[in-house]
DOMAR-792663 format. One line per field, with one value per residue (C-alpha): x, y, z; residue number from 1; residue in one letter. Coordinates in nm, 4 decimals. Each point is the difference from the previous one (the first is absolute). Layout:
DOMAR-792663
x X; ...
y Y; ...
z Z; ...
num NUM; ...
residu a; ...
END
This chain:
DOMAR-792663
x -0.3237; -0.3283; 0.0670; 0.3625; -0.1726; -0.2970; 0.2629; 0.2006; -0.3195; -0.0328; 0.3200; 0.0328; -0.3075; 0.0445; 0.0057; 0.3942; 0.1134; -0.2143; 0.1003; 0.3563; -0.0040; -0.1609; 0.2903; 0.2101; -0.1006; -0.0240; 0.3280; 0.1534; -0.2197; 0.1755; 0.3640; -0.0159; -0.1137; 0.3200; 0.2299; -0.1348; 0.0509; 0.3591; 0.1279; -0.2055; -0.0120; 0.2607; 0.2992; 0.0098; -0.0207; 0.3073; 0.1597; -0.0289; 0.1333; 0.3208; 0.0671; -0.2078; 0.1339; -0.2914; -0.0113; -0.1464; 0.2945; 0.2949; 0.1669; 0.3310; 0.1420; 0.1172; 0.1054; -0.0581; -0.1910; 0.1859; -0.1113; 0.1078; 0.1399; -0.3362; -0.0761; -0.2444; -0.0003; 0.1854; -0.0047; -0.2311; 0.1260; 0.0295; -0.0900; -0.1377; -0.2781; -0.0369; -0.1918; -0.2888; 0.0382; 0.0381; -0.3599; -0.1591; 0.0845; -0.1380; -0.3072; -0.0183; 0.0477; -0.2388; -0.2789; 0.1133; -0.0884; -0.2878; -0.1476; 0.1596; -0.2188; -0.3151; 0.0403; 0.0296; -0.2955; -0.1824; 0.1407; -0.1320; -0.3582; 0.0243; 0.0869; -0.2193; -0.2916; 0.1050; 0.0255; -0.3576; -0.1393; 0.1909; -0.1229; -0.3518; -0.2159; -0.1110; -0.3774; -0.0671; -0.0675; -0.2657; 0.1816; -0.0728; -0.2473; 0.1959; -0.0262; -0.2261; -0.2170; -0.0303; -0.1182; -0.2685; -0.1496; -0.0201; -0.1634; -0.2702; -0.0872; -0.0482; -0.2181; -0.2133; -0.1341; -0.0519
y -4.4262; -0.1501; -0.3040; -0.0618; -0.0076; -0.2224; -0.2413; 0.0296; -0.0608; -0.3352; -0.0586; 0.0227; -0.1486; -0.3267; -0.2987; -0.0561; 0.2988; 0.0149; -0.3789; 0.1581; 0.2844; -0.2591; -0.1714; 0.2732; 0.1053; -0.3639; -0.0637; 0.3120; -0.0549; -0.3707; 0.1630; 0.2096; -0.3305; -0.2348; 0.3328; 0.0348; -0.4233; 0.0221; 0.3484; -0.1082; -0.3572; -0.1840; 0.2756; -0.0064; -0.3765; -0.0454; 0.3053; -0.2563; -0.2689; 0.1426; 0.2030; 0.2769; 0.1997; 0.2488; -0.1017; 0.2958; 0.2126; -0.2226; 0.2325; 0.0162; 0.3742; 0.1659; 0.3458; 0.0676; 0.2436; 0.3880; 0.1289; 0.3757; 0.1002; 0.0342; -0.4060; 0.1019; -0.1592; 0.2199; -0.2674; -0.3425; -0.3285; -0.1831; -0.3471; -0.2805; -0.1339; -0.3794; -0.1486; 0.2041; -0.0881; -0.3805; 0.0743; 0.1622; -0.3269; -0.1975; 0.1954; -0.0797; -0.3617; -0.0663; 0.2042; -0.2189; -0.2613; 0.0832; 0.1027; -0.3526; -0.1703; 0.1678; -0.0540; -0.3856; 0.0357; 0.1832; -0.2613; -0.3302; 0.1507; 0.0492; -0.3613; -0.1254; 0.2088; -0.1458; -0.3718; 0.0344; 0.1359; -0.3012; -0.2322; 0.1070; -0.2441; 0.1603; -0.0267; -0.2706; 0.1028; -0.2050; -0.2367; 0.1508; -0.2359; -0.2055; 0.0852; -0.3298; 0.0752; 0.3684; -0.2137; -0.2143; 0.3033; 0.2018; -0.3123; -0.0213; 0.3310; -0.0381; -0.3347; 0.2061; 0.3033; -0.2672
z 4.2653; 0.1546; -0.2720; 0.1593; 0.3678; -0.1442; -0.1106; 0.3255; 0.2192; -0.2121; 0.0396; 0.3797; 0.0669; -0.2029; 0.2398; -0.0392; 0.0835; 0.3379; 0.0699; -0.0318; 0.1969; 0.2570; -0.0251; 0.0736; 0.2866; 0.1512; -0.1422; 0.1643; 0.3422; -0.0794; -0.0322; 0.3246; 0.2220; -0.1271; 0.0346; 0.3435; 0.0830; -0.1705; 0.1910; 0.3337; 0.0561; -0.2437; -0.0153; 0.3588; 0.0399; -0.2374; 0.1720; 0.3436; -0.1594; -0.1240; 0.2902; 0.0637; -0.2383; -0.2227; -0.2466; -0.1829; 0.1004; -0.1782; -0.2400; -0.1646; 0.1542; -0.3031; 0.1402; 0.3764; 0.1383; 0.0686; 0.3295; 0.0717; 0.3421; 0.1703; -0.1142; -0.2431; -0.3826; -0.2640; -0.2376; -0.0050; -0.0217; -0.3520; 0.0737; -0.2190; 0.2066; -0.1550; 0.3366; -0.1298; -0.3121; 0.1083; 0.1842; -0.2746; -0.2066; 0.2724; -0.0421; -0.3814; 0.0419; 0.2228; -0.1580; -0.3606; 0.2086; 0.1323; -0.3426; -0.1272; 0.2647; -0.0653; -0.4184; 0.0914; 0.1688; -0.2301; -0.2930; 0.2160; 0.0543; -0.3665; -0.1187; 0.2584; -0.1277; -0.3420; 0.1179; 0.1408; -0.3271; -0.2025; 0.2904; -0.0426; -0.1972; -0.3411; -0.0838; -0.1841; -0.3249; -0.1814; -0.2430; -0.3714; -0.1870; -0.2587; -0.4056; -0.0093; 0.3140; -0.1973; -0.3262; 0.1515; 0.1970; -0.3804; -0.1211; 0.2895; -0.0627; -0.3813; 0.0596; 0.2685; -0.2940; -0.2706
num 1; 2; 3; 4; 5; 6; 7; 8; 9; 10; 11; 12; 13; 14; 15; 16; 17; 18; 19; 20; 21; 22; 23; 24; 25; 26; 27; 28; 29; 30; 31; 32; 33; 34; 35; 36; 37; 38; 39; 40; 41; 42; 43; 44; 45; 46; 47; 48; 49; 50; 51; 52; 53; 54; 55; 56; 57; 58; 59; 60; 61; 62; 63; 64; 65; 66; 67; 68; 69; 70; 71; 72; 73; 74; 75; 76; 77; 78; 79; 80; 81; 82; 83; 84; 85; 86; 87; 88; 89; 90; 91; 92; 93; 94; 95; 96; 97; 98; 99; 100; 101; 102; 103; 104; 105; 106; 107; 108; 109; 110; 111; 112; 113; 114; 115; 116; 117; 118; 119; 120; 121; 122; 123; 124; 125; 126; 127; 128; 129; 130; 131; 132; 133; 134; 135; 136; 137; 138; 139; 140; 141; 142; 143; 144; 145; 146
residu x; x; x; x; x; x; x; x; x; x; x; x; x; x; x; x; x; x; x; x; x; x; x; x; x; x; x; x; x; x; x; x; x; x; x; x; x; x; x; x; x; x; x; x; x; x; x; x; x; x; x; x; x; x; x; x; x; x; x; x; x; x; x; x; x; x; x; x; x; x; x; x; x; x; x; x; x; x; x; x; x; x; x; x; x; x; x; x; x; x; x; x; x; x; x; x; x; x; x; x; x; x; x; x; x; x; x; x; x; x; x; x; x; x; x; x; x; x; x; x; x; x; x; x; x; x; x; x; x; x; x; x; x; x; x; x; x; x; x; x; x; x; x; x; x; x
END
């Protein structure tokens, strides 16, 4: 048992995983902020535009509501709520784009990092001596111990 935690402490602490649970939470931090600018600011924008009507509360009424005598609810409504859906998909596109927008930025640094490194003179590398300059340097040395 204190082998299978040993490998799980590895495991967890290995620099992927905590770069991913990073991401996580960012990414759900992330999700509440565009769910908040689609229900607050753009939902009710569009809602202006085509009339005032909420457009959160569009539904298809399926069954109606039964109210007793006294007004209150015996039985709920059955309603297919598609402005919320329509919302929720709102949400989703915009955080695809958002993540779209911030891999193209990630990809440019990238090839621009790469253009610099191809850009970058190489050292000059000393040319290597030729097979004859090679011959005449053996010879020199044999003529200098006779």
């Amino acid at each position: 048992m204190k082998k299978f935690f040993e490998e799980f402490k590895a495991f967890a602490m290995r620099g992927n995983v905590v770069d991913l649970a990073v991401g996580v939470v960012i990414g759900g931090a992330f999700g509440k902020i565009t769910t908040s600018l689609v229900n607050d600011i753009i939902m009710p924008l569009i809602s202006m535009i085509i009339g005032g009507i909420d457009f959160s509360e569009w539904k298809w009424v399926l069954k109606e509501a039964v109210l007793n005598a006294a007004g209150e609810v015996e039985a709920a409504e059955v309603a297919v709520k598609f402005g919320n859906t329509i919302a929720i998909i709102l949400d989703f596109i915009i955080i695809a784009f958002a993540v779209f927008c911030m891999v193209k930025a990630l990809n440019a640094l990238h090839r621009k990092k790469e253009e610099e490194v191809v850009e970058a003179p190489a050292e000059e590398v000393p040319a290597a001596p030729t097979s004859e300059e090679l011959l005449a340097e053996i010879r020199d040395l044999l003529k200098e111990r006779q």
